[in-house]
N, C-alpha and C positions, 0 to 999 in steps of 0.2 A: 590534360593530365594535371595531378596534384601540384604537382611542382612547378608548374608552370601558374599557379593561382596567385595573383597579386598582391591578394592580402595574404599571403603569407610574407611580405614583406616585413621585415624586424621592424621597421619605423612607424607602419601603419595598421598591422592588424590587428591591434584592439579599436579600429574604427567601425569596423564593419565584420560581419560572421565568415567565419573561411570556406562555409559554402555556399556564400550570395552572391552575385555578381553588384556591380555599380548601378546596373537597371533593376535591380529585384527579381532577376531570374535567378536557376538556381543551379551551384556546380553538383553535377552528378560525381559521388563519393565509388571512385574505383578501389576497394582497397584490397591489396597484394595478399597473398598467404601468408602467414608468419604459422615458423614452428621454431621449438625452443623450451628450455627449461619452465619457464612463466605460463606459456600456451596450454603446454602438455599437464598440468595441473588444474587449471581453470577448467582444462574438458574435465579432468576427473570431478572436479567440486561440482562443474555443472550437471554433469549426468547424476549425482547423488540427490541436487537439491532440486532437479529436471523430476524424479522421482517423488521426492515426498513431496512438491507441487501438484502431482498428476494423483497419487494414492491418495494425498487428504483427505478429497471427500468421501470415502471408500470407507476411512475407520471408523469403524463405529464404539462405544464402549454402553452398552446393555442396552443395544436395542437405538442408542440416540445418538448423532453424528459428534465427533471431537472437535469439527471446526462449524461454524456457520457464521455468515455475516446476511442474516435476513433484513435487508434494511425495507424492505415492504411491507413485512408486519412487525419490524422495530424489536427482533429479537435477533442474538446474538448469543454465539455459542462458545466459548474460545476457553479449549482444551478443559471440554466437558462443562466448561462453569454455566453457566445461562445467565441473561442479562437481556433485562425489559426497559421499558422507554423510563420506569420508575427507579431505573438503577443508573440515570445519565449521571451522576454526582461517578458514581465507579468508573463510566468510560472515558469521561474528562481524565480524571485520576491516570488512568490505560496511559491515554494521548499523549497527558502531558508524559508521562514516564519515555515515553516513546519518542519526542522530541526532546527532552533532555539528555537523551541515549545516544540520538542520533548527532547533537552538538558537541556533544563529548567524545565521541567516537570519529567526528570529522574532526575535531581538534587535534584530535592526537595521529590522526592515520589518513588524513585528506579524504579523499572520495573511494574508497577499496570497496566500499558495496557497491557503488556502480560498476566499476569492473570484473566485480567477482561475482557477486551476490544480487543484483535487480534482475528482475526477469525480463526486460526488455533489452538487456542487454545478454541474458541467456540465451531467449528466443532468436535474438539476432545474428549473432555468433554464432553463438555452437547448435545452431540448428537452420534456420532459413540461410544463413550468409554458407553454411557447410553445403548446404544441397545446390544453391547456385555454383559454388566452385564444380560441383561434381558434375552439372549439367552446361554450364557457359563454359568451365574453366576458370582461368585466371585472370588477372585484373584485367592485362593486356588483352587476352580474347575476350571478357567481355564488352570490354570497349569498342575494339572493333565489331565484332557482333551486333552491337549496338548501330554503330555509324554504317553496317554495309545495307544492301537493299532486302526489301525483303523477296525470299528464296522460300524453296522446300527445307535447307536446314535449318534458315530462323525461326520459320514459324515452330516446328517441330521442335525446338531448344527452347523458344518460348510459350509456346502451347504446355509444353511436361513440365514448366516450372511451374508454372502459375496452374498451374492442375494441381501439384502437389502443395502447393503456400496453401491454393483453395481447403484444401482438403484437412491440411494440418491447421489452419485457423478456424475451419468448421470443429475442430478438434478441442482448441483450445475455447473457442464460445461458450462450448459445451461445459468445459472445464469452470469458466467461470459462472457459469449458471447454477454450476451444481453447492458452488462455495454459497451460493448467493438465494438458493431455494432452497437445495439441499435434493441429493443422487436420487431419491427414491421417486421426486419431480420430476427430475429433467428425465427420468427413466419412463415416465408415466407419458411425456410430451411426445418425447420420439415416439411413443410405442401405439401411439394414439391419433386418429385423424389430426388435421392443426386447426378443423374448424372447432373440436370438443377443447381446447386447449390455445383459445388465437395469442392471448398476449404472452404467454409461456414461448411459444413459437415466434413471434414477432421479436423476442428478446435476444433468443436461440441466436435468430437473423442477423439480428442488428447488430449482436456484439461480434460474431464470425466476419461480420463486413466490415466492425472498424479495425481488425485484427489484421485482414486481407488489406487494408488500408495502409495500417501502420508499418507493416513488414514488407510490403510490396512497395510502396513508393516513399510514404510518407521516413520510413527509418530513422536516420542519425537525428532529423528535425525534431525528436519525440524527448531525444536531449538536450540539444541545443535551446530548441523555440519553445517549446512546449513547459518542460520539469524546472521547476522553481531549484532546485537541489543546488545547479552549478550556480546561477545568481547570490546564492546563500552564501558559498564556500568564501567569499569574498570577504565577509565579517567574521566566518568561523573559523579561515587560517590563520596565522600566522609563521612565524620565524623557523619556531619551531616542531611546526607540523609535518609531516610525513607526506610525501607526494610521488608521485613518475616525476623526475626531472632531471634535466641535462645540467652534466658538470662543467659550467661554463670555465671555472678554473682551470680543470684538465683539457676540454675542450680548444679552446681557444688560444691563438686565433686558427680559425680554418685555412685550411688547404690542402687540396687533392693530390694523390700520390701521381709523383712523374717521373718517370721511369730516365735513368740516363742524365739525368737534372740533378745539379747540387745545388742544395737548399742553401738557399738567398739569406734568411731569415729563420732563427727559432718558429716552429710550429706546436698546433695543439695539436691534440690527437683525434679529432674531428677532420675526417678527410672530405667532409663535405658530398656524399654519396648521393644526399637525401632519400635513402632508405627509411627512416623511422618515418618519413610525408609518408611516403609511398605506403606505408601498412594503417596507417592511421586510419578506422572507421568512421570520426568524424572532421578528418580535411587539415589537421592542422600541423604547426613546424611545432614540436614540444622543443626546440631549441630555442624561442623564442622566449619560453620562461611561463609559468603555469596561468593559464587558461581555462575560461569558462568553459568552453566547450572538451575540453578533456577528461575523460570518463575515468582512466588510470586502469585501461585496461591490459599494461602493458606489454602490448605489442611490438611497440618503440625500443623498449627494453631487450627482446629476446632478437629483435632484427640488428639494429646495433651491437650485441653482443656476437653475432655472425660474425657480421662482419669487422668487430676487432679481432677474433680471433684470426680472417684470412689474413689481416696487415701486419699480426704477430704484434699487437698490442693487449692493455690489459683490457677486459673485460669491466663492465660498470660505469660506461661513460653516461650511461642514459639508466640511472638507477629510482630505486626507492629513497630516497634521502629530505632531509630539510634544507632550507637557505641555509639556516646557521652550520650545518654539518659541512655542506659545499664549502660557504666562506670560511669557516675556522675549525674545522676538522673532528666535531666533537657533535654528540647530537644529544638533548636533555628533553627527556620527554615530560617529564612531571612537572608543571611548569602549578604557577600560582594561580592562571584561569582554571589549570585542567583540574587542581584539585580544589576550589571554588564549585564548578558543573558537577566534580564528584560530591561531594557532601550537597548538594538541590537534589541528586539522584538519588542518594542512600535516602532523605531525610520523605523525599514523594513515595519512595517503594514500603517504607514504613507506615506511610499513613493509610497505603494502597490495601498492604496487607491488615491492618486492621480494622479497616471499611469491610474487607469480605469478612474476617473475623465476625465481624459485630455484626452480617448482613441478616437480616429477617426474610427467613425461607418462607414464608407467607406474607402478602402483605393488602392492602386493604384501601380503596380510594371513596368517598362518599360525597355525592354532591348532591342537589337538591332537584327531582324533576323539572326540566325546563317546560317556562309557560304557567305552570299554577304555584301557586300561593298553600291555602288547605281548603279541606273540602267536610261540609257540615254534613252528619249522617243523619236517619231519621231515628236512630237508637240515642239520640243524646248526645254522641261523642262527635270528634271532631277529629282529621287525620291530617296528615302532611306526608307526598310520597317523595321518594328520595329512589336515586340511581346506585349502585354499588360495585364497583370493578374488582375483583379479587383475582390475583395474580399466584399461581402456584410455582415457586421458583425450585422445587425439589424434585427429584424422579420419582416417588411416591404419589399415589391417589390419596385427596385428602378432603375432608370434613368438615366443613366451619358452618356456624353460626352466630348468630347475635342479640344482645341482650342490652336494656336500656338498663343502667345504671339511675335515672330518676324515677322516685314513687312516684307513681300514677300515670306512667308512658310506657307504654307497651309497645313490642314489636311484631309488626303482620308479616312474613314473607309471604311474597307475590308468589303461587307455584308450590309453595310446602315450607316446611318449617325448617332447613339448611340448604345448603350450597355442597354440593360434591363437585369436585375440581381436582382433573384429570393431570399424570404428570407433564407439568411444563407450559402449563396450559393458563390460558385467561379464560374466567367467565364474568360474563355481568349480566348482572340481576336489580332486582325493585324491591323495596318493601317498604312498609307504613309506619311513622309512627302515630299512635292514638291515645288518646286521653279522654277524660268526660272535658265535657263544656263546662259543667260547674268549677272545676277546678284551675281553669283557665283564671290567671291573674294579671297577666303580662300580654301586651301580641309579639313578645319576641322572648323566646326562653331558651337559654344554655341547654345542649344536651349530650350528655356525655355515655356514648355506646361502647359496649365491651366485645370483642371478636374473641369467640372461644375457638377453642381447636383441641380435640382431645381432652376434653371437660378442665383444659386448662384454658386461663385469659394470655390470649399474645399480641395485644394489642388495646387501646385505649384510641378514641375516635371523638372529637368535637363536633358537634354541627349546632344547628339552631332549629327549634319549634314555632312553628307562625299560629297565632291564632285570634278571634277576635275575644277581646277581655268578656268574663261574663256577667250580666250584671245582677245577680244576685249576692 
């Protein structure tokens, strides 16, 4: 049982994780039902954002997906924008926005996305840990279910669960495939033998099995061991950060009600129940004071609040609050870090938006065919072939060509004389530039091409002409 785990010891549990043993095996996490004000909320929050995780990839706006994260062909979609491998300067930009979000956001309010808003903590809660209660039951029967032999109702208890984990994480592979190729793929993969489509299938697989993995066994681990988040929180708290924590002022010291017994001793209001262990998804005593492994999912909060209301005490012993608020009764959120991270935040989202402002909805890469140098014609002239990647970052079908800005260099396209570029789309193409050999004075010449588009220039391109000097 939780409570009976060692390291929850006040003196000793930040030595060791609260659900590892001294061997390195590991405590299995029973944890109770909790219902309450806190609870009944977090199902609402989660069944909304359980929603627009699942519809995502579904919306489409004219024709082309509002989310994608293609990291196999290094395009990316996010909320209609499109971004290519030539736009890494904008998704830097993204990241850092998103870590400065996320620093200022823990600073001020602790860990509240992990308990509210991470989908491993969605999926775990209010979905996979819901269907267990409904099929084991409670903490207590699963445990024992666990410990007794196996029978026709074990099996049958755990055969339907693990049919349904299977079947819901076949669900969600699905889900991330679809973010990650896009619906109209993963629609093609199912629908299609898996030998016309093996790695789309193999993907399918492999992620419904690390899914099966993580919510069947591997669970609380996925926070504790795994997510860099709680190790962070360590640098990004402070005083007066916002957390799940216990009023050890009000609290303390402990002592459990005894009936017929006159009190010895001033007590806190902490009767010492260990109720908030017992609902804990990741093993730990939140009395102990904030902890990495604490997600701030609080369910500590709304078990504790039970049960001060049966002792006819007040309510909020196990609250939302900071150190400074517990010790000196006042809590000051705008602190001179917090608004330091705000002005990094205002000052990146500024420059963010003026990078797409300024982005070039066409854009143009040229580099020099690998392996030759130039190649001597029997007409006189002399060529040099070159590679050309053109990237269309608009929903329109578009146009381009190209044109040498020096006298006496011309431009051959390989295949015809422009480039049609489909929306959204990359093409790469070849073409020459050429010149007479007489006029050849240099073996290395500046050469400056112009990318038209709509008989307008949107772009200017450097490269260099090789050739051998001529000697007339």
């Amino acid at each position: 049982m939780a409570q009976k785990n060692p390291h929850l010891n006040p003196e000793t549990f930040r030595d060791s994780l609260s659900t590892v043993k001294d061997d390195g095996k590991r405590y299995w996490v029973y944890p109770k039902k909790v219902r309450g004000f806190f609870y009944r909320y977090r199902t609402y929050l989660s069944w909304i954002l359980l929603t627009i995780l699942f519809v995502g990839p579904f919306i489409q706006v004219d024709g082309r997906p509002w989310l994608l994260f293609n990291i196999f062909e290094r395009k990316f979609i996010i909320f209609g924008a499109v971004f290519w491998p030539q736009d890494t300067h904008l998704l830097i930009f993204l990241l850092l926005i998103f870590f400065v979000f996320v620093i200022l956001f823990t600073a001020v309010f602790g860990r509240i996305w992990c308990g509210w808003a991470c989908p491993q903590t969605l999926f775990m809660e209010m979905v996979f840990r819901k269907i267990e209660y409904l099929i084991e039951g409670d903490a207590n029967q699963q445990r024992a279910l666990d410990e007794s032999p196996w029978n026709g109702q074990k099996i049958i208890k755990k055969g339907s669960k693990l049919l349904v984990f299977a079947a819901i994480s076949l669900l969600i592979g699905h889900l991330v495939m679809a973010y990650l190729i896009g619906i109209d793929q993963v629609k093609e993969i199912i629908t299609k033998p898996p030998t016309e489509n093996l790695a789309g299938f193999i993907g399918l697989v492999a992620f419904s099995g690390i899914f099966m993995f993580v919510f069947t066994w591997f669970r609380e681990q996925a926070c504790t061991v795994v997510c860099p988040y709680g190790r962070l929180q360590g640098v990004l708290l402070d005083n007066n950060s916002i957390n799940v924590m216990y009023d050890y002022v009000r609290g303390e010291p402990r002592a459990p009600i005894r009936k017929n017994k006159a009190e010895e001793s001033p007590k806190g209001d902490c009767i010492d129940c260990g109720i908030c262990v017992q609902v804990c998804p990741t093993g730990i005593d939140i009395r102990n004071g904030v902890q990495m492994e604490c997600v701030n999912c609080t369910a500590c909060i709304d078990a504790c609040d039970e049960v001060m209301v049966k002792v006819d005490r007040p309510k909020g012993l196990i609250r939302y609050a900071s150190e400074n608020s517990i010790q000196q009764g006042f809590q000051k959120l705008i602190t001179g870090r917090v608004k330091a991270y705000s002005v990094v935040l205002v000052l990146l989202l500024a420059a963010f938006i003026t990078l797409i402002a300024t982005r070039e909805e066409l854009q143009a890469t040229i580099t020099r065919f690998p392996g030759m140098t130039y190649q001597l014609r029997d007409n006189g002239t002399v060529s040099n072939l070159y590679q050309i990647t053109l990237i269309n970052k608009t929903f329109e079908p578009q146009t381009v060509n190209l044109s040498s800005l020096v006298d006496g260099i011309d431009v051959e396209v390989v295949g015809g004389k422009e480039w049609i570029l489909e929306p959204q789309s990359k093409v790469e193409g070849r073409f020459f530039l050429v010149t007479d050999q007489n006029m050849v004075h240099t073996p290395q010449q500046d050469v400056e091409l112009s990318l038209i588009h709509k008989q307008k220039e949107i772009d200017k391109i450097e490269t260099s002409f090789m050739a051998p000097v001529s000697k007339d």
